[in-house]
DSSP file (Angstrom, degrees, kcal/mol; ACC not computed):
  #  RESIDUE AA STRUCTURE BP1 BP2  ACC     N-H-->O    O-->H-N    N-H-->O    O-->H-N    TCO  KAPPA ALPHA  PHI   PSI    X-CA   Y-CA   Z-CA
    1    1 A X              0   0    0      0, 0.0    33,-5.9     0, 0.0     2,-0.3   0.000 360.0 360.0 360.0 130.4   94.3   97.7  104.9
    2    2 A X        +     0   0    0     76,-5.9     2,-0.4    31,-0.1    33,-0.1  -0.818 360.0   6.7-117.8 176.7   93.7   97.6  108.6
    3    3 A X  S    S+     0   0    0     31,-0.4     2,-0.8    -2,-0.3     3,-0.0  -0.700 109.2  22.9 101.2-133.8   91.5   99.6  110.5
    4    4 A X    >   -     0   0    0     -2,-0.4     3,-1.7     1,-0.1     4,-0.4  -0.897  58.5-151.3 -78.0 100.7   89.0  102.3  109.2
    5    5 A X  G >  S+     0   0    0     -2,-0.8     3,-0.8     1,-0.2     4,-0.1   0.734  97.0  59.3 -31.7 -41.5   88.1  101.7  105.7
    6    6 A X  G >  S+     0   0    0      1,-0.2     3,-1.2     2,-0.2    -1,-0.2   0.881  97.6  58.2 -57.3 -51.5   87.6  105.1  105.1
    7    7 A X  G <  S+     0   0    0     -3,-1.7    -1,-0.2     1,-0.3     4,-0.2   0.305 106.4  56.0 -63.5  -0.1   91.7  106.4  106.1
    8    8 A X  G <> S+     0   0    0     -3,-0.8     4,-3.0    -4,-0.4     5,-0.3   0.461  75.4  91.6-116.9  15.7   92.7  104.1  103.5
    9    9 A X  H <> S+     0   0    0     -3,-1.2     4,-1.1     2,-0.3    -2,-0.1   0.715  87.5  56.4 -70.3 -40.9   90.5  105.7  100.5
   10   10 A X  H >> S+     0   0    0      1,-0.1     3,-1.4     2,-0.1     4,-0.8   0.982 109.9  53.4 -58.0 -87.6   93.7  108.0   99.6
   11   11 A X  H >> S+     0   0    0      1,-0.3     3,-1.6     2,-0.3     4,-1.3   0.499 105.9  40.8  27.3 -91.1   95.5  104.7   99.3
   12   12 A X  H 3< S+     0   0    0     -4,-3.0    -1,-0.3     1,-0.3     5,-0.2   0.788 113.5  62.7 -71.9 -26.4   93.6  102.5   97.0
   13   13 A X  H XX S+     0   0    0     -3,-1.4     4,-2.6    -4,-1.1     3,-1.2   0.919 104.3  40.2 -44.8 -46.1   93.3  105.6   95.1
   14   14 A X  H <X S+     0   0    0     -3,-1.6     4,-1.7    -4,-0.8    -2,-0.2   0.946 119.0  55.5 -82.9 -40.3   97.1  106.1   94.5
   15   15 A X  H 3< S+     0   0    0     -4,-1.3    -1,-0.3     1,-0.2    -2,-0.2   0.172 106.3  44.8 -78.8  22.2   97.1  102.0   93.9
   16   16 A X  H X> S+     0   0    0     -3,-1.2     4,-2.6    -5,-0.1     3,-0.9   0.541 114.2  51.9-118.8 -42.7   94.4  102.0   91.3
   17   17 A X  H 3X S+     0   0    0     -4,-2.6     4,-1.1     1,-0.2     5,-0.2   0.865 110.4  56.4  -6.2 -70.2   96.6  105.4   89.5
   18   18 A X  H 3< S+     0   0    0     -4,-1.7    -1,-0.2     1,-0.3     4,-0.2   0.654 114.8  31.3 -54.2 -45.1   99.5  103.0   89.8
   19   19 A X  H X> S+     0   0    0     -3,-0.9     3,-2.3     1,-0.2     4,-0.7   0.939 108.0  63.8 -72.4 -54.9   98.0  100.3   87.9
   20   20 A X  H 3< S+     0   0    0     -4,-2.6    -2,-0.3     1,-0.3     3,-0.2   0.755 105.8  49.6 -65.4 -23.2   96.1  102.2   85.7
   21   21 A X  T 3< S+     0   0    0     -4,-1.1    -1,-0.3    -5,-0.2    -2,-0.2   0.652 118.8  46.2 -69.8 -27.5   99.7  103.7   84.3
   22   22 A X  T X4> +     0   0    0     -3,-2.3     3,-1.5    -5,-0.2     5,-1.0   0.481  68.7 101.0-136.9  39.9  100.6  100.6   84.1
   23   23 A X  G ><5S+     0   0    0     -4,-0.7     3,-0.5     1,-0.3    -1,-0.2   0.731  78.2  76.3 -70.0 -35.3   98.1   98.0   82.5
   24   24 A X  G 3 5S+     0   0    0      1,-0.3    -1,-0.3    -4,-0.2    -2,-0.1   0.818  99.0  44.4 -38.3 -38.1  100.2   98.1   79.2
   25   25 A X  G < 5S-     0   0    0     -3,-1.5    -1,-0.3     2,-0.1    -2,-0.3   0.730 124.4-102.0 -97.1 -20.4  102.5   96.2   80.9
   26   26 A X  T < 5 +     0   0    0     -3,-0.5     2,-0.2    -4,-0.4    -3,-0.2   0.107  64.0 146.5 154.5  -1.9  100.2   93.6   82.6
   27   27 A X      < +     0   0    0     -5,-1.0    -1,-0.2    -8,-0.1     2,-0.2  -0.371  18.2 171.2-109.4 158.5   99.9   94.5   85.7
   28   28 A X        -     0   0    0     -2,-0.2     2,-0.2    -6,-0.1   -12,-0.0  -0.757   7.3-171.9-144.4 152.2   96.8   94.0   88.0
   29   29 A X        -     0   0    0     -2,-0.2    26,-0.4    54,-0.0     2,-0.2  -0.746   4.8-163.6-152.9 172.3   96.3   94.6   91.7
   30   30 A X        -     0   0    0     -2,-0.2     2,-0.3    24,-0.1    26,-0.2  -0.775  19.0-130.1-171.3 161.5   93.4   93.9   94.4
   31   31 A X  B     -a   56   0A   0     24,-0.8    26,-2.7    -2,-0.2     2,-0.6  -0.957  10.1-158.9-146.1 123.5   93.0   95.2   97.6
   32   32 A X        -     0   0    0     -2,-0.3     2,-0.3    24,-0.2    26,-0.1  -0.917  11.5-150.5-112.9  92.7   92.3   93.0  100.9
   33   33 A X        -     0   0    0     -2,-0.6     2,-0.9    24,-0.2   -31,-0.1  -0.662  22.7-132.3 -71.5 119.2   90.6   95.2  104.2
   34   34 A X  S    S+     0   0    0    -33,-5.9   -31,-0.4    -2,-0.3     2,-0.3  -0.660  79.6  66.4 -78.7 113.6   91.8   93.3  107.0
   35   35 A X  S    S-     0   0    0     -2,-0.9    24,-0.7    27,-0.4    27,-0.3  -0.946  82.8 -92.3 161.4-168.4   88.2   93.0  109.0
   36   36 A X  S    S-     0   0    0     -2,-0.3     3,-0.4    22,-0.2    24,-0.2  -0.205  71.5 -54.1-113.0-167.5   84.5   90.8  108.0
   37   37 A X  S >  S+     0   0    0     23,-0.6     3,-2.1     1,-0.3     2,-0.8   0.619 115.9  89.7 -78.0   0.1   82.0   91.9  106.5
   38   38 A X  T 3  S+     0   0    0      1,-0.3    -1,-0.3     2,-0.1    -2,-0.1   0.023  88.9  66.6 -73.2  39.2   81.4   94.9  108.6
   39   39 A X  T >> S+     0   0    0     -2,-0.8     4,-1.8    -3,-0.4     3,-0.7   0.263  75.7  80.7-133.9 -37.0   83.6   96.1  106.3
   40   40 A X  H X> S+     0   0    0     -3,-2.1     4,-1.3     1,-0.2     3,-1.1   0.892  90.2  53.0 -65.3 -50.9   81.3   95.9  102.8
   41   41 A X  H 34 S+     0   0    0     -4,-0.3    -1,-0.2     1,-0.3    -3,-0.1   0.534 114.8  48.4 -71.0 -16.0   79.1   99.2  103.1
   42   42 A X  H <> S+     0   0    0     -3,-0.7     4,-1.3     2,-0.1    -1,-0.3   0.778 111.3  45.8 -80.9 -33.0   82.7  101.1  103.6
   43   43 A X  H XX S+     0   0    0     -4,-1.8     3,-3.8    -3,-1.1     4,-0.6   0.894 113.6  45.6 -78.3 -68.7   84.3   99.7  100.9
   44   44 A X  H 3X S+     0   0    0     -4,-1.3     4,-0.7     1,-0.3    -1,-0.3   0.621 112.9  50.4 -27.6 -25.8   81.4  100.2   98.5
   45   45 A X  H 34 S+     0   0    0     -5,-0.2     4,-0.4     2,-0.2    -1,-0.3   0.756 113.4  54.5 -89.2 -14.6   81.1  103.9   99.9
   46   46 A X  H XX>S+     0   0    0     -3,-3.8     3,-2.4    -4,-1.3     4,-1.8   0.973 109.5  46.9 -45.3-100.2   85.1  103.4   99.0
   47   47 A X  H 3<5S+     0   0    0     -4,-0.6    -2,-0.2     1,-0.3    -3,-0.1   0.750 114.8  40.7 -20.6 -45.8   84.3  102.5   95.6
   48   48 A X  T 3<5S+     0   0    0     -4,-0.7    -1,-0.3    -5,-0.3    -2,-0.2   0.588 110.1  49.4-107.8  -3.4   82.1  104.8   94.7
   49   49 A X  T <45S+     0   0    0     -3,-2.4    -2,-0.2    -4,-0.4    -1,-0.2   0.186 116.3  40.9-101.4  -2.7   83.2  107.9   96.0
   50   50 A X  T  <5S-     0   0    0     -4,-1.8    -2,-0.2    -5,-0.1    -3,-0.2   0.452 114.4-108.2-124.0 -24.2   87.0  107.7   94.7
   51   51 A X      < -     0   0    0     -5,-0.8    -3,-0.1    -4,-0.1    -4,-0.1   0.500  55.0-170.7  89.5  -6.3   85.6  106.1   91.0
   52   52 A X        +     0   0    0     -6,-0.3    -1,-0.1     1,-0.2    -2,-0.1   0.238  23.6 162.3   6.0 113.3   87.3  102.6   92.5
   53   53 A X        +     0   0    0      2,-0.1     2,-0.3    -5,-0.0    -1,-0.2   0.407  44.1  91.2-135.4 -16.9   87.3  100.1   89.7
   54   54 A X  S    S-     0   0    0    -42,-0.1   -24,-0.1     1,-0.1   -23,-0.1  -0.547  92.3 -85.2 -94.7 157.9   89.9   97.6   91.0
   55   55 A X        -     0   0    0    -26,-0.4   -24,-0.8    -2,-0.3     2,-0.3  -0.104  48.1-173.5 -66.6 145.0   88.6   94.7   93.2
   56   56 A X  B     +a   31   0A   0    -26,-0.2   -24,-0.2    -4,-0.1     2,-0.1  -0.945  13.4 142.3-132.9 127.0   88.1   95.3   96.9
   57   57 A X        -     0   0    0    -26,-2.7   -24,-0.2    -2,-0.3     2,-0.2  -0.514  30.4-125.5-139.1-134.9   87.2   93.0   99.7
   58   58 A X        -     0   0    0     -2,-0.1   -22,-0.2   -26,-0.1     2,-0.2  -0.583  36.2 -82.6-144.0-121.1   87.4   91.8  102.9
   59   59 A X    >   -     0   0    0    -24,-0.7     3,-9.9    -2,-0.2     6,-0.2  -0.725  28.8-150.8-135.4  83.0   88.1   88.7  105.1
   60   60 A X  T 3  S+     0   0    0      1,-0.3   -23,-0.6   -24,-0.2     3,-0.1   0.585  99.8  31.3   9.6 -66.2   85.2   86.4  105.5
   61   61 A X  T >  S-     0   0    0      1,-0.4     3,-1.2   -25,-0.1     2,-0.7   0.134 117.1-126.5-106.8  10.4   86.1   84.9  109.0
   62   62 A X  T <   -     0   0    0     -3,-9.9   -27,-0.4   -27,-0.3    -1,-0.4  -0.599  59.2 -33.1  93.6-149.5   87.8   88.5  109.7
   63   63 A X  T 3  S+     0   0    0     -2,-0.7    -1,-0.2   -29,-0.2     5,-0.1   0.600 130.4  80.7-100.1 -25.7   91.5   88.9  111.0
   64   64 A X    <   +     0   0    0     -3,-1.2    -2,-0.2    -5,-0.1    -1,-0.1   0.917  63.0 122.9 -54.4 -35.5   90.6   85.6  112.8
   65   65 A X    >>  -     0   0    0     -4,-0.2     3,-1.2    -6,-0.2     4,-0.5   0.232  57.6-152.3 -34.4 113.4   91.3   84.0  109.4
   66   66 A X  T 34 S+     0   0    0      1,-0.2    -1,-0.1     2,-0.2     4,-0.1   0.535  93.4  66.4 -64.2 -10.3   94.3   81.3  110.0
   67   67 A X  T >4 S+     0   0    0      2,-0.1     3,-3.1     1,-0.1     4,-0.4   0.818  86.8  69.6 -82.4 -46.7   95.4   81.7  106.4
   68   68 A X  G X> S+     0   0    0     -3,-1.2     3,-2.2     1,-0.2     4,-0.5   0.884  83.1  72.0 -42.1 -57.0   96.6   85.5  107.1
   69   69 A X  G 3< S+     0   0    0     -4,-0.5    -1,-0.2     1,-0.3    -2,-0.1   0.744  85.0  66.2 -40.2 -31.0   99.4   84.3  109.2
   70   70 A X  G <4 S+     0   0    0     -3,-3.1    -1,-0.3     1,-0.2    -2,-0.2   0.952 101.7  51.3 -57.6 -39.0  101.3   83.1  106.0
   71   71 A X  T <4 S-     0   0    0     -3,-2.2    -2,-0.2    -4,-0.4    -1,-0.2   0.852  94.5-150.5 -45.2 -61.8  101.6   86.5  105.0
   72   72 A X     <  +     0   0    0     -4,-0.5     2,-0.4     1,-0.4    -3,-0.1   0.839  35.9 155.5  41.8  74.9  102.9   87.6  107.9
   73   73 A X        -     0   0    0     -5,-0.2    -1,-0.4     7,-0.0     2,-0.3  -0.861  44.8 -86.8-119.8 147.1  101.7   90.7  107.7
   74   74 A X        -     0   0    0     -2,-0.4    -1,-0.0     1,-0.1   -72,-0.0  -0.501  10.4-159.6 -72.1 138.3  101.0   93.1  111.0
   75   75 A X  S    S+     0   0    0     -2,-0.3    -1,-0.1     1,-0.2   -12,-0.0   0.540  98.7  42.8-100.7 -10.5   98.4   93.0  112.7
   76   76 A X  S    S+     0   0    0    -74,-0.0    -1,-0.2     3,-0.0   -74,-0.0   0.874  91.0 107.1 -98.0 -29.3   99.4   96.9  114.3
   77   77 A X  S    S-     0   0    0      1,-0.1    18,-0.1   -76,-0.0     3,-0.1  -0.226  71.3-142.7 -45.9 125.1  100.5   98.0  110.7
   78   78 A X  S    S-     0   0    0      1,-0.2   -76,-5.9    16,-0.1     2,-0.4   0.955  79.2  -5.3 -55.2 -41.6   97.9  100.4  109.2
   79   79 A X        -     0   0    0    -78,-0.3    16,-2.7    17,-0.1     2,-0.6  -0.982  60.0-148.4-152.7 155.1   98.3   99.0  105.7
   80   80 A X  E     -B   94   0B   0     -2,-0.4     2,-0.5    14,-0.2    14,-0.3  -0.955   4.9-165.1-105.0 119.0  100.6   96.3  103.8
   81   81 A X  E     -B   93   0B   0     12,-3.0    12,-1.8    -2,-0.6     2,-0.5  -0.907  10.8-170.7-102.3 138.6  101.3   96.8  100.5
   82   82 A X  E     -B   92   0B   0     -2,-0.5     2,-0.4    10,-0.2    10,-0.2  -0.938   9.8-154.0-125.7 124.4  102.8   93.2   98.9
   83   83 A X  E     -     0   0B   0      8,-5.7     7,-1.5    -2,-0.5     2,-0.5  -0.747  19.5-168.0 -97.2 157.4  104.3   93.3   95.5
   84   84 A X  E     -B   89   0B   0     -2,-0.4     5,-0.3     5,-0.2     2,-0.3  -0.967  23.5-178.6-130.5 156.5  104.0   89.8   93.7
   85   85 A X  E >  S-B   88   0B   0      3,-2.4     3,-0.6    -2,-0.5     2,-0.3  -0.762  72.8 -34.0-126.2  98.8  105.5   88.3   90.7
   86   86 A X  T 3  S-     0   0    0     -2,-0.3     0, 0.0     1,-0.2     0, 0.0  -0.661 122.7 -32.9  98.8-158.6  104.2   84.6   90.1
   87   87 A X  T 3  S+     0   0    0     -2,-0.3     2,-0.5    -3,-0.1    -1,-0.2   0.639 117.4  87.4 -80.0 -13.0  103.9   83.3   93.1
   88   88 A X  E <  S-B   85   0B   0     -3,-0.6    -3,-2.4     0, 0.0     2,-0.5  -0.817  77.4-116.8-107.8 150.9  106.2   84.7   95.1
   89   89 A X  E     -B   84   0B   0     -2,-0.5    -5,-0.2    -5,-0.3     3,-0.1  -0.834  28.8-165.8 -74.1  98.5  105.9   88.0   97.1
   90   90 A X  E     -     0   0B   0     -7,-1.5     2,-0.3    -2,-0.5    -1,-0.1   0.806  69.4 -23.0 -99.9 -62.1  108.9   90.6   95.4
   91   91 A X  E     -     0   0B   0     -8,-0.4    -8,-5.7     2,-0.0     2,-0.4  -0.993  59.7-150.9-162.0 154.6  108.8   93.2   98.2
   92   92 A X  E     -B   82   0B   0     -2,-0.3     2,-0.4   -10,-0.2   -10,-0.2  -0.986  10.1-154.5-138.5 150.0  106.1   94.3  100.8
   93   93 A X  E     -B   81   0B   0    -12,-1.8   -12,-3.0    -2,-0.4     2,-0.3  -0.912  10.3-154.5-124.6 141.4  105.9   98.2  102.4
   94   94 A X  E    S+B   80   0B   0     -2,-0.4   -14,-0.2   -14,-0.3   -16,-0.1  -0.892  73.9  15.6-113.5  98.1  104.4   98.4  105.6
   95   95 A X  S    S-     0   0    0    -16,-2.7     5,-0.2    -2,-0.3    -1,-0.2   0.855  79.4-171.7 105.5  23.7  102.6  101.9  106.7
   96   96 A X        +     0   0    0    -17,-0.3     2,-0.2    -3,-0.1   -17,-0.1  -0.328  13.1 165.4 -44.5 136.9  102.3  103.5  102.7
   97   97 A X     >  -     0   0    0    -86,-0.1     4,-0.6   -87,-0.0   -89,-0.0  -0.711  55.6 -85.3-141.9 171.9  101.2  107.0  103.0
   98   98 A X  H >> S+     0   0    0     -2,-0.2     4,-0.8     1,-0.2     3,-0.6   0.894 126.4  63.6 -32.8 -48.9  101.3  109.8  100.1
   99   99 A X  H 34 S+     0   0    0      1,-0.2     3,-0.5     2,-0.2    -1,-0.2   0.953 112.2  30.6 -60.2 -51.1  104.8  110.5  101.1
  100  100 A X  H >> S+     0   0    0      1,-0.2     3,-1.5    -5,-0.2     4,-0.9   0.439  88.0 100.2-105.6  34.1  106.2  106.9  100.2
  101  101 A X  H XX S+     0   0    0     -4,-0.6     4,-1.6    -3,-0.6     3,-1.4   0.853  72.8  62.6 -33.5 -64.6  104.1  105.9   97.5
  102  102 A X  H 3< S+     0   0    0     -4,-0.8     4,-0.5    -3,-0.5    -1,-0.3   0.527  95.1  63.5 -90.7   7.0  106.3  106.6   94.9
  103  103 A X  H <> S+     0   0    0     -3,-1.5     4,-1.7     2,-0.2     5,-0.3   0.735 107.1  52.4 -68.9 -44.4  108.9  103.7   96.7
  104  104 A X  H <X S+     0   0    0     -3,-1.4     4,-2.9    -4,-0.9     3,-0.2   0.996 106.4  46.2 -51.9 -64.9  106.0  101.6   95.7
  105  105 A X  H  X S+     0   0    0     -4,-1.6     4,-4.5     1,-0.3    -1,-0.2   0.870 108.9  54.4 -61.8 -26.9  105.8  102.6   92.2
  106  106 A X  H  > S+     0   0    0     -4,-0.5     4,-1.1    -5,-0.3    -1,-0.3   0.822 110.1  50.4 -85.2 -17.7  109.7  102.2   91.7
  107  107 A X  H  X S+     0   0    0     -4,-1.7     4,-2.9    -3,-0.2     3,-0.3   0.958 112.2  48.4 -55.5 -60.9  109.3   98.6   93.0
  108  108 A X  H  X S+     0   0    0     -4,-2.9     4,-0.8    -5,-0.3    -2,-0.2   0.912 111.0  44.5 -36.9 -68.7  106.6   98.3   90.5
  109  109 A X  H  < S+     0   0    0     -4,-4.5    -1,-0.2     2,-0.2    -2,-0.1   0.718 113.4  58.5 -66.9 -18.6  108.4   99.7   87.4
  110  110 A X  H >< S+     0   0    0     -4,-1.1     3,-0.5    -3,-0.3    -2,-0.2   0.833 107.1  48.5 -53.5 -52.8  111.6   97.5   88.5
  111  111 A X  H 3< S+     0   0    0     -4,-2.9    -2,-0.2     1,-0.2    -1,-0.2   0.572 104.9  54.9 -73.1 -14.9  109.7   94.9   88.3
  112  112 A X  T 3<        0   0    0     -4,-0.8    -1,-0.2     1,-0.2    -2,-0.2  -0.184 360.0 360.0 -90.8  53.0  108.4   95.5   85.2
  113  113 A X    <         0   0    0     -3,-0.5    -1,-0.2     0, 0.0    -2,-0.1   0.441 360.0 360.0-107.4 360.0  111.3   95.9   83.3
């Protein structure tokens, strides 16, 4: 999630739904705010205003972080969504809003078949 913590609240919402439909089948998610810790007192207001139960963070050293780059995730994008199986990265959506959320979730159930 880049940006304002707050505009992505819808978000993590529809990705903890997502999960939460589908823990039968194993699958488990976390959520990465691209930004430092001037980020924790959003997410926790995050957390707790939405009923948030899946893990939230941020980035230690910030967007500076040298690690991010592997991802290659955009740095203009409001938000990444990355699906993973193993170790490898399955599909990534760039810019999820309501409207394509449910492209997410048919990635999701595809991959769990």
């Amino acid at each position: 999630m880049n940006g304002d913590a707050s505009k992505a609240a819808g978000l993590v919402a529809n990705v903890q739904k997502a999960v939460e439909a589908r823990k039968d089948k194993g699958l488990k998610t976390f959520v990465v705010f691209m930004g430092g810790p001037e980020l924790k007192e959003p997410i926790e207001k995050i957390a707790q205003e939405k009923s948030i139960t899946i893990p939230m963070t941020f980035l230690p050293q910030g967007v500076s972080a040298r690690d991010i780059g592997a991802y290659k995730i955009s740095s203009t994008a409001k938000n990444t969504v990355l699906i993973w199986k193993g170790q490898n990265v399955r599909k990534n959506f760039v810019d999820v809003d309501d409207a394509s959320f449910p492209e997410v979730e048919k990635a999701l159930d595809e991959l769990l078949q």
